[in-house]
C-alpha positions in Angstrom: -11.5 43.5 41.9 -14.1 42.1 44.0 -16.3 40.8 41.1 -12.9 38.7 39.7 -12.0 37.3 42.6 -15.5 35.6 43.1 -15.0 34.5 39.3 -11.8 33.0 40.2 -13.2 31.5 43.2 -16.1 29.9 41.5 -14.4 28.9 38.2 -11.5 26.9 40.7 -14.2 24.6 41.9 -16.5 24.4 38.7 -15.2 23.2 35.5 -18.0 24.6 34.0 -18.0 28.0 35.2 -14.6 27.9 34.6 -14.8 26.6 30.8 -17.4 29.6 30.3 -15.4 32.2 31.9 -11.7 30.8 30.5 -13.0 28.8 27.4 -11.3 26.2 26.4 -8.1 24.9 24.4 -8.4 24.7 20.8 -6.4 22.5 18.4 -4.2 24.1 16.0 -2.2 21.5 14.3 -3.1 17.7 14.3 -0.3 15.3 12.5 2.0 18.0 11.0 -0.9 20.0 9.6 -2.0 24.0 10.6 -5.8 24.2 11.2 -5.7 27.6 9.4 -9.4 28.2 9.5 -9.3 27.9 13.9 -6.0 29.7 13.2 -7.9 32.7 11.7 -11.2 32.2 14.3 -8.9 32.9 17.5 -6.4 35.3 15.8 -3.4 33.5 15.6 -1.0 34.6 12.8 1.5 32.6 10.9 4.6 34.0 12.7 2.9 33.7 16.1 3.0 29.7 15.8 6.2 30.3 14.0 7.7 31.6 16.9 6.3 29.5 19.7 7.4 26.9 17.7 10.9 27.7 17.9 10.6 28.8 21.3 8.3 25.8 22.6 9.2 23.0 20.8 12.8 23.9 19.7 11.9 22.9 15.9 11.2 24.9 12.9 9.7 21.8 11.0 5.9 21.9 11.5 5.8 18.0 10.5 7.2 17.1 13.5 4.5 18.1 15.2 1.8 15.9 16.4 -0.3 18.0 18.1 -0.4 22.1 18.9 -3.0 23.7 20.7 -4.1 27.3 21.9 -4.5 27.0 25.8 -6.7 28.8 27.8 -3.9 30.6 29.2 -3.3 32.2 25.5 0.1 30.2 25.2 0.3 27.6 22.6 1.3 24.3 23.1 3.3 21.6 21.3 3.5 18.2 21.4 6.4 15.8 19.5 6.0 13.4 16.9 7.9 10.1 18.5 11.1 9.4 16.8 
């Protein structure tokens, strides 16, 4: 418990250590289209961006979507085409 507290510690005041630790966010749909190949890389199915869709972004319809991406957190995030 020690040992993640000092991570945590560290990884609040460097960006670096905090990018190495965490990693970083990773863009799974640009414009309307899945990335399926980063998909794949970071495990995310189908029905997992399926759902957060619905749940996020209160849309089924991927075109909608300018921008989704994998946080560091492991949520996923969504961001609207403007109307």
């Amino acid at each position: 418990m020690l040992i993640h507290r000092i991570f945590a510690f560290v990884a609040c005041r460097s960006h670096a250590f905090g990018k190495l630790i965490k990693g970083s966010d990773v863009k799974l749909v640009s414009d309307g289209k899945v990335d399926w190949k980063a998909m794949k890389h970071h495990l995310v199915s189908k029905h997992d961006l399926e759902e957060d869709l619905r749940l996020s972004a209160a849309t089924e319809d991927i075109e909608k979507v300018k921008t989704a991406r994998l946080e560091r957190s492991g949520g996923i995030s969504f961001i609207k085409k403007e109307s």
